[in-house]
N, C-alpha and C positions, 0 to 999 in steps of 0.2 A: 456338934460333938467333935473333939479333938481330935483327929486321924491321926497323930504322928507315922500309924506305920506307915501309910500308902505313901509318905512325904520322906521320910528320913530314915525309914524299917525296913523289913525285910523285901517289902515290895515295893519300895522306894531307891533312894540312892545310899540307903545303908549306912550313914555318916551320923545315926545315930550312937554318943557315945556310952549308951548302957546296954550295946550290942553284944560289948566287950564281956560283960558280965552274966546278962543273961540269955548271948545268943541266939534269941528266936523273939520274935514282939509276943506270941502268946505264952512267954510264961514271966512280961512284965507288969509293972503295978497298973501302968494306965490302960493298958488292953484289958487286962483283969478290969478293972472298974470301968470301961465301958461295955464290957459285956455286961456288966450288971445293971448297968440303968438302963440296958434294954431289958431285961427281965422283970426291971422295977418298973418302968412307966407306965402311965395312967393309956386306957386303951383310948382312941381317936373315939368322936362323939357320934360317929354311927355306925359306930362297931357292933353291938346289937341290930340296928336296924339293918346293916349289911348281909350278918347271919341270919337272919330272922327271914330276911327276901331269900337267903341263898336255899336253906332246910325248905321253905313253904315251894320254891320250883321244885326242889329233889321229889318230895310226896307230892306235887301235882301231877309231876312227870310219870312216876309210879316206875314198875320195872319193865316196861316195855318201852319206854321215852328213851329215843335216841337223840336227836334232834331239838334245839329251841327254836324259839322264833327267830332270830337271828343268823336262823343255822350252824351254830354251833353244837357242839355237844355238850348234852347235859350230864353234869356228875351224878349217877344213880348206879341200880345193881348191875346196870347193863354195860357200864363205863369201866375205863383199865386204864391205868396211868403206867406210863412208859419212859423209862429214859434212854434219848437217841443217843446213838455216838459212834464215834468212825474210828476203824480200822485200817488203815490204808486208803484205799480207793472203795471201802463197802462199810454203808452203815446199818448198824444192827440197833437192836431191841432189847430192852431189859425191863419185866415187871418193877414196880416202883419200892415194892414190898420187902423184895430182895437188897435191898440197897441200903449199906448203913451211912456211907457217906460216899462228898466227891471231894478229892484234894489236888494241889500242886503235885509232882513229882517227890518222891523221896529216895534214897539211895537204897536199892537193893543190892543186898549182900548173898553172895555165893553159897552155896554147902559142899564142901568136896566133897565127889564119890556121887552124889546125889540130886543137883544139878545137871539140867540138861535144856532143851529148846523149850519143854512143855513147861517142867519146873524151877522158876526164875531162882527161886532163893528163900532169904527171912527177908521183911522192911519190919523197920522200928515207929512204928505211928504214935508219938506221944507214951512212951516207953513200955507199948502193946508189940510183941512182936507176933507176925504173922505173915503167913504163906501167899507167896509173888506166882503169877500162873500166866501163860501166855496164851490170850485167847488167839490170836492171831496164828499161833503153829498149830491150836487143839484143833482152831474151827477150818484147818487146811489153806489159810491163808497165807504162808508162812512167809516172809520180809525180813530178809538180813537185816534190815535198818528199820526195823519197826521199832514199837513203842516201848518194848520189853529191854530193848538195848541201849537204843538214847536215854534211859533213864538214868543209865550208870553213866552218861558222859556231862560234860559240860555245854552251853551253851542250848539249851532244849528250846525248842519253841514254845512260844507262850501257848499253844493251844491245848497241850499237854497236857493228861490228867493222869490221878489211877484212881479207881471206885473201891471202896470195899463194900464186897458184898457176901450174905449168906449168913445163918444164924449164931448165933453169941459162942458156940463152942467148934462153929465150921465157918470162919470166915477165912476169905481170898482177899487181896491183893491181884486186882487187874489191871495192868497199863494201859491205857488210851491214847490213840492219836489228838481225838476231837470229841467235845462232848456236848450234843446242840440242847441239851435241857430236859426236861420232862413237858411230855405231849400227852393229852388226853384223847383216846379214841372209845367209839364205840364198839362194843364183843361183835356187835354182826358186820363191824368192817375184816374181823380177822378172817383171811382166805387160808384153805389148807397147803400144803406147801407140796409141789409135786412130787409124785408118784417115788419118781425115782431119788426124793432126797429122804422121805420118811419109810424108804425100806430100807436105807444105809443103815447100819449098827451103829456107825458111831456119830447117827443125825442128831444134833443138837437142836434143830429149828423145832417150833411147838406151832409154825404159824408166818403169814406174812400179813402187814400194815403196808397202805397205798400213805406216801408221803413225798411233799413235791413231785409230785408224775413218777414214783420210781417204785418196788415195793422192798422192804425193811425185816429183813427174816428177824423174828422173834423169837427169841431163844427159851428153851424150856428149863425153866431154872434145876427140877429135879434133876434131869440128865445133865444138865451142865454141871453140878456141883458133884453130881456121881464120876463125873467125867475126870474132872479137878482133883479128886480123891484118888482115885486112880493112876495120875501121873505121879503121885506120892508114895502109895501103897499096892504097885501093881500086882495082879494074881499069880 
């Protein structure tokens, strides 16, 4: 498949010259038409037989199967998909469900009078506009030079992200430092998170995951997003 962007586009050296016109690779003809023939293509030849193995372990395993034979975990009732990502120097947890996407950086824009640490602003994602949040000041984290702020500068790190997350009529805009992917764990790895973080009021954690020797507070998407609202609409 023809990649021009990664070569000459936006995540290239730019020196493409229909940059001039349409500004972004995804709203040109050839990015357009490769996105389609991924849509259109014939599936690989053990694409059934791959689902086929994957459904028949899910209903062997049943809803108590944590484990395969390989000790991994198996995707079943008992499984949570999680996407990792760093804040500074701590990485957290997000159900997968909450998630409508992961992007490069985009330019958040101010709201006078109404802007502050917790609430970044608008960003424009593909002409959606929608509400910038800083988990890093909500979750007590707070970083003059976190991810909330390099966003509006130039030269960002590649590591960069923002996620949107939460449903079709309440979504966020969340900056990230780092964002190491989606991890599948099992429900009986989740431990409860000490005493004294789930009596705080304003405890966001639902939980911790044990991940490379360290453990991963999991955030409770309700209170997070009650949280998020909040910094908008306070009482």
């Amino acid at each position: 498949m023809e990649d021009c962007w990664n070569r000459i586009g936006v995540t290239g050296d730019r020196s493409c010259p229909e940059l001039r016109t349409v500004v972004h690779c995804r709203n040109c003809h050839v990015f357009s038409a490769a996105g389609r023939s991924l849509l259109e293509r014939l599936p690989p030849d053990d694409y059934l037989q791959e689902w086929t193995h994957v459904l028949a372990e899910n209903q062997r395993g049943g809803a108590g199967a944590s484990l395969g034979s390989d000790g991994a975990v198996v995707r079943n009732d008992q499984s949570i998909s999680v996407m990792l990502f760093r804040l500074g120097t701590e990485v957290l947890a997000l159900p997968v469900g909450v998630l409508q996407e992961v992007s490069p950086p985009f330019v958040i824009h101010s709201v006078p009078q109404r802007t502050n640490r917790f609430f970044l602003g608008l960003v424009n994602i593909r002409g959606e506009i929608m509400l910038a949040a800083s988990l890093q000041h909500l979750l007590g984290l707070g970083d003059a030079d976190g991810p909330a702020k390099r966003s509006m500068d130039q030269g960002l790190p590649s590591s960069c992200r923002m996620a949107v997350a939460g449903a079709d009529d309440d979504k966020w805009v969340l900056p990230m430092d780092e964002v190491f992917g989606i991890h599948l764990f099992n429900r009986q790895e989740i431990r409860e998170a000490p005493v004294v973080i789930t009596k705080a009021g304003d405890s966001l954690t639902g939980g911790l995951l044990p991940w490379n020797g360290c453990s991963v507070a999991l955030l409770d998407p309700d209170r997070l997003f009650a949280a998020l609202r909040a910094t908008v609409s306070p009482p």
